[in-house]
LOKOLMI-829059 format. One record per residue (C-alpha): residue number from 1; z, y, x. Coordinates in Angstrom, 2 decimals, padded with zeros to 5 digits, always signed. Layout:
N
NUM | Z | Y | X
...
***
This chain:
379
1 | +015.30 | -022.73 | +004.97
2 | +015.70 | -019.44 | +006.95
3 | +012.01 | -017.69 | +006.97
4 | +012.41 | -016.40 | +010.13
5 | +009.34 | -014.28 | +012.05
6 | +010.36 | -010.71 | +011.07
7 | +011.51 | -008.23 | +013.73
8 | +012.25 | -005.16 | +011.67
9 | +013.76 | -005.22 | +008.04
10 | +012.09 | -007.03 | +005.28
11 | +011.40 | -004.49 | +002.53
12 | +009.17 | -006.07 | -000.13
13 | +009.06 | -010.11 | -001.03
14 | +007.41 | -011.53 | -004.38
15 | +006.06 | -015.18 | -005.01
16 | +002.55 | -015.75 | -006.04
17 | +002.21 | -016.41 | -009.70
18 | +001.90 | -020.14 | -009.39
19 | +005.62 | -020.10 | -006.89
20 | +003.64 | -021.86 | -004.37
21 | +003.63 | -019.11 | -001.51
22 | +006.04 | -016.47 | -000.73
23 | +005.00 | -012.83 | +000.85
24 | +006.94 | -010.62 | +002.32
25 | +006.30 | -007.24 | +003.91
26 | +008.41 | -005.87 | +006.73
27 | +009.33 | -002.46 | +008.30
28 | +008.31 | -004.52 | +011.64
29 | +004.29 | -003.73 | +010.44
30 | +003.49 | -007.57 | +008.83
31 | +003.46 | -009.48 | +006.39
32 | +004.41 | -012.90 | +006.13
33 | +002.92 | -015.59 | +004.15
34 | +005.45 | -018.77 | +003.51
35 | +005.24 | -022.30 | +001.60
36 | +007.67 | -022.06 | -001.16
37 | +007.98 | -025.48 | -000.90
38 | +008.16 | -026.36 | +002.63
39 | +009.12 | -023.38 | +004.34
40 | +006.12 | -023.15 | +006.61
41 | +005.12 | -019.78 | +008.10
42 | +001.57 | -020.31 | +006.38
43 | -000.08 | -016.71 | +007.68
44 | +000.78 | -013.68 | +009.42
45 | -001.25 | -010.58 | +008.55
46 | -001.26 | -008.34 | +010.96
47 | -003.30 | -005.12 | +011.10
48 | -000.99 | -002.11 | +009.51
49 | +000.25 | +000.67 | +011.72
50 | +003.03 | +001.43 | +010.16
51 | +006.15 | -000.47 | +008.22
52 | +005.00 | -002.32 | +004.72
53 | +006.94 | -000.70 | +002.02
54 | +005.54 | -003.17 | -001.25
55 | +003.02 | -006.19 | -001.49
56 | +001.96 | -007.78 | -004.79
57 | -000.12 | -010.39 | -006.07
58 | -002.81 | -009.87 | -008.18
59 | -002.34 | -011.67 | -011.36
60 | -004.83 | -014.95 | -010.68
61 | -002.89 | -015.01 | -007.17
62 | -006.30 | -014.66 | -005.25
63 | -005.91 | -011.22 | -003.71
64 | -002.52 | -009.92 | -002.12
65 | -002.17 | -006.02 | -002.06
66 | -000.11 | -004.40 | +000.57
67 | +001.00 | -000.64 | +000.86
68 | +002.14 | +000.86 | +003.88
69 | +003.12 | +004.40 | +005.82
70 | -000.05 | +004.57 | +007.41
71 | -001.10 | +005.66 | +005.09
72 | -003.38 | +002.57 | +004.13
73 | -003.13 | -000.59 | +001.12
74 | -005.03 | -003.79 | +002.23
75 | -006.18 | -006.42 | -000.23
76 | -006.18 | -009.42 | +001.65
77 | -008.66 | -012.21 | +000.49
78 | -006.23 | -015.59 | +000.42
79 | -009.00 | -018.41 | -000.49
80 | -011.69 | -017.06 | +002.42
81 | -009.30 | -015.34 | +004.74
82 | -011.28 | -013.12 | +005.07
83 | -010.40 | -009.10 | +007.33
84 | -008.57 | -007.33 | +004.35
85 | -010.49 | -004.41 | +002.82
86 | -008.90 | -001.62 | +004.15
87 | -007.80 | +001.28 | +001.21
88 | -008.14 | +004.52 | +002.58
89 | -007.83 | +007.97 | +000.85
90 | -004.33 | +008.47 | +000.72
91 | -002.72 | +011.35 | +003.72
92 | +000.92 | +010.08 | +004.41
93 | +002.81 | +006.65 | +003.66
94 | +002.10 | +004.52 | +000.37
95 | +005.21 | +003.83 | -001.47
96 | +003.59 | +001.21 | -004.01
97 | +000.80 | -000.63 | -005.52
98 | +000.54 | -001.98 | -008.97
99 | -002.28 | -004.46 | -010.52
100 | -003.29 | -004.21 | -013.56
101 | -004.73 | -007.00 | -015.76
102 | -007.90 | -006.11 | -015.42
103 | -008.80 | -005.54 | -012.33
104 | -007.65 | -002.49 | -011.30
105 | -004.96 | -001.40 | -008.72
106 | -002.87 | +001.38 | -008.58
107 | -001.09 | +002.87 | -005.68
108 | +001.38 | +005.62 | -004.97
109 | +001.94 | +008.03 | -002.26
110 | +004.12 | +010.47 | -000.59
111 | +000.98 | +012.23 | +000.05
112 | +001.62 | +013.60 | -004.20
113 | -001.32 | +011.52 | -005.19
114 | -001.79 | +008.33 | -006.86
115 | -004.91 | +006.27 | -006.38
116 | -006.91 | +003.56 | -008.80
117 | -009.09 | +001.43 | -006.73
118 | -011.67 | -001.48 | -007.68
119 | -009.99 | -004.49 | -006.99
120 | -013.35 | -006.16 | -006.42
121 | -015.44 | -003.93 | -004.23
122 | -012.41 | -001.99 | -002.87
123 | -013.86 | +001.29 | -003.71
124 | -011.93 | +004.26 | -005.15
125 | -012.16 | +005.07 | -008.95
126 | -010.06 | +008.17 | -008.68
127 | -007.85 | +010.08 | -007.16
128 | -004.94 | +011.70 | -009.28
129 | -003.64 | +014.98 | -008.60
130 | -001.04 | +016.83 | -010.18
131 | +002.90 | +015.79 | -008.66
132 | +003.83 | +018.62 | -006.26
133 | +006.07 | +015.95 | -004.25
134 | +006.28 | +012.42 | -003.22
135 | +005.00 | +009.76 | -005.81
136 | +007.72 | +006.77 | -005.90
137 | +006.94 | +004.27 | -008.86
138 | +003.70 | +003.40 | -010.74
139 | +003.65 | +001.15 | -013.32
140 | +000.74 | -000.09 | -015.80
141 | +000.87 | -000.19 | -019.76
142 | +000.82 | -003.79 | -020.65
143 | -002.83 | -003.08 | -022.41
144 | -003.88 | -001.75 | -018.87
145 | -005.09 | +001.54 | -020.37
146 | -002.56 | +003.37 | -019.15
147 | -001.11 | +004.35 | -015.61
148 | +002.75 | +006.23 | -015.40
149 | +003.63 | +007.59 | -012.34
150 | +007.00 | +009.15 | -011.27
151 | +007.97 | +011.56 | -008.88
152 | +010.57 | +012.98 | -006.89
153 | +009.13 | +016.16 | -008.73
154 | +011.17 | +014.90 | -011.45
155 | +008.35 | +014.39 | -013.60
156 | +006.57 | +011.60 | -014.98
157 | +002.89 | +011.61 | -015.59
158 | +000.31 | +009.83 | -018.15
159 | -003.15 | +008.87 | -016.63
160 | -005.84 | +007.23 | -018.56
161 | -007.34 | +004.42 | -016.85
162 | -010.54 | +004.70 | -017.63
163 | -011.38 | +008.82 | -017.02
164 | -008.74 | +009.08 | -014.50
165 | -007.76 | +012.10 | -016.40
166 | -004.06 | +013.62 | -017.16
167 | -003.19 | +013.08 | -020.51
168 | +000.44 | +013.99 | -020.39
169 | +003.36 | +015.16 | -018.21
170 | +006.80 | +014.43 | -018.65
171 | +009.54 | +017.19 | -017.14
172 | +012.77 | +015.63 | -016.44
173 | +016.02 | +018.19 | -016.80
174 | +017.95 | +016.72 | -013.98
175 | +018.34 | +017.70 | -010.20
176 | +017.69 | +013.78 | -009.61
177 | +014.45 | +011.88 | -009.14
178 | +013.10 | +009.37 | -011.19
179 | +014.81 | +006.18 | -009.70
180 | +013.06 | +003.57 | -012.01
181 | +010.37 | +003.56 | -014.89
182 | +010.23 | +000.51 | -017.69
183 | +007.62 | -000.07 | -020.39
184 | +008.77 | -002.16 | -023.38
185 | +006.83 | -005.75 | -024.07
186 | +005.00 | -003.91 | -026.49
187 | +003.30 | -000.96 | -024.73
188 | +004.88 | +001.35 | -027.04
189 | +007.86 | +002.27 | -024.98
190 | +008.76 | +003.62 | -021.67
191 | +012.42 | +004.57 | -020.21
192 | +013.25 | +005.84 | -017.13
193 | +016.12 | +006.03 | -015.43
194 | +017.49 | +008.97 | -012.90
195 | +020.55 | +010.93 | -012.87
196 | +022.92 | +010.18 | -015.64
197 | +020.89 | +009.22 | -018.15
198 | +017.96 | +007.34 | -019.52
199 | +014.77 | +008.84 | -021.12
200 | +012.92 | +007.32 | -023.82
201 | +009.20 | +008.24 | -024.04
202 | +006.95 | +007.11 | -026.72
203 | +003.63 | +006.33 | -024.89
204 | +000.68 | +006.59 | -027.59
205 | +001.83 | +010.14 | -028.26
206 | +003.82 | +011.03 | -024.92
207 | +006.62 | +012.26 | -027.04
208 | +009.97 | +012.33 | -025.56
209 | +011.79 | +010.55 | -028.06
210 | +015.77 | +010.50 | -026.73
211 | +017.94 | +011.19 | -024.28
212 | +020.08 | +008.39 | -023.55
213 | +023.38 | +010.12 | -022.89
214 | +026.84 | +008.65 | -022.07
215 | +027.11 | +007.31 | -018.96
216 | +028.84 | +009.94 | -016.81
217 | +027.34 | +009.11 | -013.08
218 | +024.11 | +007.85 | -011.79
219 | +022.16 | +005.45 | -013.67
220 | +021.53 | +002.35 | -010.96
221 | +020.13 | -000.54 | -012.69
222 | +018.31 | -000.78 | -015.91
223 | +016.63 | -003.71 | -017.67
224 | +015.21 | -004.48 | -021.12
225 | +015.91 | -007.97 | -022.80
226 | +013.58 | -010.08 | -023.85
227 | +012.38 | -009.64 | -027.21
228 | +012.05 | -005.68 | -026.29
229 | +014.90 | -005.14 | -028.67
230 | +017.56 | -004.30 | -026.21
231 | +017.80 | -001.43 | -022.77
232 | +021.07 | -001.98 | -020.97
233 | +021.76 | +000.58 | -018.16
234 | +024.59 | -000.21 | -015.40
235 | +026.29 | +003.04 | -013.61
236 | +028.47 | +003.94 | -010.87
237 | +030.82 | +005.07 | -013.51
238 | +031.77 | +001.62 | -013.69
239 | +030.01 | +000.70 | -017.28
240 | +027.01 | -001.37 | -018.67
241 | +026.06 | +000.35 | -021.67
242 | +023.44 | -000.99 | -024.37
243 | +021.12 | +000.84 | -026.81
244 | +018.36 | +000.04 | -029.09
245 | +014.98 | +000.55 | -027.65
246 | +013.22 | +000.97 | -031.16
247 | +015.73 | +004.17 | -032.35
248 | +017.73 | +005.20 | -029.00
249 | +020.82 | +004.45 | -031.03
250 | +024.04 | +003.24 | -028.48
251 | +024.35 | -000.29 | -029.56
252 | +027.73 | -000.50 | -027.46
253 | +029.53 | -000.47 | -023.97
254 | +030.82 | -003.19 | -021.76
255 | +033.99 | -002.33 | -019.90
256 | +035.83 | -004.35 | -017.23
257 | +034.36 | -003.49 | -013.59
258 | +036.06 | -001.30 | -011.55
259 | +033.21 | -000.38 | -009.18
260 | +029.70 | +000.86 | -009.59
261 | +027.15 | -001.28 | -011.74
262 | +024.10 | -002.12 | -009.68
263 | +023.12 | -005.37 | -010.51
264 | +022.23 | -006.87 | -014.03
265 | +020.01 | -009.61 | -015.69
266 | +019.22 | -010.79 | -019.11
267 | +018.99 | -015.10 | -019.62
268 | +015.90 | -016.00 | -020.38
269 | +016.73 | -016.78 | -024.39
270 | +018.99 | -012.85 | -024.46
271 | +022.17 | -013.83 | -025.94
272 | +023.93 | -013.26 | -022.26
273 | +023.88 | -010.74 | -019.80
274 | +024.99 | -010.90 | -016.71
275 | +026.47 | -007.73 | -014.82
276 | +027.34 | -007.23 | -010.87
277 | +029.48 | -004.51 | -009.45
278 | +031.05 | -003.08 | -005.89
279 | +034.05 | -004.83 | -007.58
280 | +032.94 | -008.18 | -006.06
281 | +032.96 | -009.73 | -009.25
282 | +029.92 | -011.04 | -011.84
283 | +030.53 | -010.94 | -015.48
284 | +029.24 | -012.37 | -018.27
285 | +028.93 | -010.72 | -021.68
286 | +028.14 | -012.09 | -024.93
287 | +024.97 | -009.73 | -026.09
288 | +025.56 | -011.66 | -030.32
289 | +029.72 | -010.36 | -030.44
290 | +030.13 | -008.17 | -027.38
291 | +032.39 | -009.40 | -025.94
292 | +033.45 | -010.76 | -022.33
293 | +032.19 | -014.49 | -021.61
294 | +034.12 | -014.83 | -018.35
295 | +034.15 | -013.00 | -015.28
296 | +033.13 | -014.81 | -012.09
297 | +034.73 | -014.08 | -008.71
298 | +034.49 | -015.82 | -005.37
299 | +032.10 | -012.92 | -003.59
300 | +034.37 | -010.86 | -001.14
301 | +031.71 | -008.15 | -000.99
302 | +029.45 | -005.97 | -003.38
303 | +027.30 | -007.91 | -006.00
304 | +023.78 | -006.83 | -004.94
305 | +021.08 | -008.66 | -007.23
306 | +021.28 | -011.24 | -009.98
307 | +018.97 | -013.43 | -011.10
308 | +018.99 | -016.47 | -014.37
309 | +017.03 | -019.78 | -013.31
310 | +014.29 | -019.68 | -015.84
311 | +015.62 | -022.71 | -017.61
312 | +018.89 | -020.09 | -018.68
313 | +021.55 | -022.64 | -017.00
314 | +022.14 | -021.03 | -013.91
315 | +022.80 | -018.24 | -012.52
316 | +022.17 | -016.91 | -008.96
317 | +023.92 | -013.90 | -006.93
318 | +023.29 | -012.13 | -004.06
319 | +026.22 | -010.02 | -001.90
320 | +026.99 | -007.84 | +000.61
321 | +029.52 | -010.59 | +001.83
322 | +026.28 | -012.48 | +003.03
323 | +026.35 | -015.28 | +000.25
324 | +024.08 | -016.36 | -002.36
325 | +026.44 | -018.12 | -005.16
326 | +024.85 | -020.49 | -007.89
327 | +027.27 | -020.00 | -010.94
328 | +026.99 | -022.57 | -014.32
329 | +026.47 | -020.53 | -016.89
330 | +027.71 | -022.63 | -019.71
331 | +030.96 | -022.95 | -017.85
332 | +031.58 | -019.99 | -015.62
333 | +031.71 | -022.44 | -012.31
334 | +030.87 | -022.01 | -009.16
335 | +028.28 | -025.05 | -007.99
336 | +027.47 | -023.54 | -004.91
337 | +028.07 | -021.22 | -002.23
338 | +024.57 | -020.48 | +000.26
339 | +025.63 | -019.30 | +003.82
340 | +023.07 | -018.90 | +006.29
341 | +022.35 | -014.67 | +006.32
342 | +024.18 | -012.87 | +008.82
343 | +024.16 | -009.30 | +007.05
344 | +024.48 | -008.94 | +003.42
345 | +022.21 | -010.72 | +000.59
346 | +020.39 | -008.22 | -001.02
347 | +017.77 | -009.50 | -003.30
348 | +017.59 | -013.27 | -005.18
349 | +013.91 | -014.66 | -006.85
350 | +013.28 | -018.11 | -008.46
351 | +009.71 | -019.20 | -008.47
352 | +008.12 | -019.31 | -011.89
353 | +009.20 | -023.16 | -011.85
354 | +012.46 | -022.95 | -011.30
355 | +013.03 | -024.90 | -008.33
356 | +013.04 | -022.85 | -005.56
357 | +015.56 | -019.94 | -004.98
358 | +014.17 | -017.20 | -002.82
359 | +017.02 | -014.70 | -000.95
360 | +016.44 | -012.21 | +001.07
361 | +019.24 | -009.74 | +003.79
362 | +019.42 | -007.20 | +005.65
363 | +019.21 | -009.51 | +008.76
364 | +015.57 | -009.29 | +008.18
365 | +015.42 | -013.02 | +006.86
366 | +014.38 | -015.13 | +004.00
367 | +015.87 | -018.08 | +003.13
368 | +014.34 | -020.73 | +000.69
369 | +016.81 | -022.93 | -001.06
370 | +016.08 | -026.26 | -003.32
371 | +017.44 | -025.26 | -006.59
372 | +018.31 | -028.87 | -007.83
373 | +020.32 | -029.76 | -004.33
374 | +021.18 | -026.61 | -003.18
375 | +020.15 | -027.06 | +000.27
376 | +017.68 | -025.29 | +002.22
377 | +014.23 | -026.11 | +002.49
378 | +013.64 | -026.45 | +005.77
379 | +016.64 | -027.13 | +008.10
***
């Protein structure tokens, strides 16, 4: 169904980690609370002053964290609904928030500092000074010992969870700032991704391993497959190129689209991925030979955000032509074509089950969709 409620543009959506309930958080103040499942508006929080710019679950799905620009994050108590405890510190708009495994939450600021708060009691473990300009990105370790931040300082910097102490900056050589920061399933890895290139870091020692040179515009979508084995970047220069995350090395390049890259997604299993463009087209290349699967085309606008079902057989996009498309990914066919939006699709979710299709547009909507019949959830 269309979740509609929003006034303002939706900014943030993520389901809870069991897929029953669906937040979003909206340049209109709010955020929204929805039954995967049904559709139902289940809450509105109200109480922020200022547009939500991310909201996240903490990982047993109890707690919802939500950052805003003013200036304040809220963890909202979803079992007692109880008033959120109100996270104050920072002195302009929070960008993000980040949970880490155990029990800790990090948040980011245009104010140049990021915060780690107690989840539990709300209270503030430290303050982290050091960027000289907004702070975009945070992002745990997986061991939760260690916080990255990145800046539009063009650095990236190394805090230890457990001092709160700098252990390491990163200077980026580029006039860009760092658009996106990934850690490898191990821990032992981190790129990030501004500019024209990629950056390999190795976290125990914060040694800058490799430069990850070849594309020859900006870098817009990077993921890592998997097993951890594999980084592919997509560019406006029209490629997806591939390199090893263990020795930097450029495993290859994929060829084909004739507009930026700024969509891509690995299957589940990693022997496909998948690869949108401005071209209007998806494509699907075999990660075991190289080579092009099939190219899918029926969008008559920009491919915005891909996503695989978690069972690896379908495949979901999201365009600025307003449509969500299921494709078969065995075959290349289109099953189904999800109208409804009335400005362009710009992100697509599956719960952790698989059975409901999350999309959200610039029309300030979210729309839940049955993934076994296609058809909206609530009509």
């Amino acid at each position: 169904g269309t979740l509609t409620g929003h006034t303002n543009r939706v900014r943030s959506v993520i389901f809870s980690p069991d897929g029953r309930t669906l937040a979003s958080g909206s340049q209109d103040n709010t955020v929204r609370l929805w039954d995967a499942a049904t559709g139902e508006l289940v809450d509105a929080l109200v109480g922020h002053a200022g547009g939500v710019a991310s909201v996240r679950f903490s990982l047993d799905g109890k707690t919802l964290a939500t950052a805003s620009e003013d200036a304040t994050v809220k963890l909202w108590d979803l079992s007692g609904h109880k008033e959120p405890n109100v996270l104050k510190g920072h002195t302009s708009g929070v960008t993000s928030v980040a949970f880490s495994y155990n029990g800790k939450l990090a948040s980011a600021s245009w104010d140049t500092t990021t915060r780690l708060w107690n989840v539990a009691t709300g209270e503030l473990n430290a303050t982290l000074n050091g960027h000289t300009d907004s702070v975009d990105t945070v992002a745990f370790s997986p061991d939760g010992k260690t916080l990255t931040s990145g800046s539009k300082d063009q650095t990236i910097k190394f805090w230890d969870v457990t001092s709160g102490g700098l252990t390491d900056t990163l200077t980026l050589r580029s006039f860009d700032r760092v658009r996106s920061l990934v850690f490898s399933p191990d821990g032992q890895t981190l790129a990030s991704a501004w500019s024209y290139e990629v950056e390999l870091w190795n976290v125990p020692t914060r040694d800058h391993r490799q430069t990850l040179r070849g594309h020859n515009w900006f870098v817009y979508s990077v993921v890592v497959s998997p097993d951890g084995r594999t980084l592919a970047s997509g560019s406006r220069d029209t490629t997806v190129r591939l390199w090893d995350m263990a020795t930097g090395d450029k495993l290859g390049m994929f060829e084909g689209h004739t507009e930026a890259v700024g969509a891509l997604a690995f299957s589940p299993d990693g022997t496909t991925l998948a690869s949108g463009a401005e071209d209007s087209t998806v494509k699907l290349w075999d990660m075991a030979n190289g080579e092009l699967k099939r190219t899918l085309r029926a969008h008559s606008g920009h491919v915005m955000s891909l996503v695989f079902a978690p069972d690896g057989k379908t495949l979901a996009s999201a365009s600025g032509d307003m449509t969500v498309k299921l494709w078969d990914v065995a075959t290349g066919e289109q099953r189904a074509t999800l109208k409804g939006h009335k400005l362009p699709a710009t992100c697509v979710a599956y719960s952790p089950d698989g059975r409901i299709l999350a999309s959200a547009s610039d029309d300030h909507t979210i729309r839940l969709w049955r993934a076994a019949s296609q058809q909206e959830v609530r009509e």
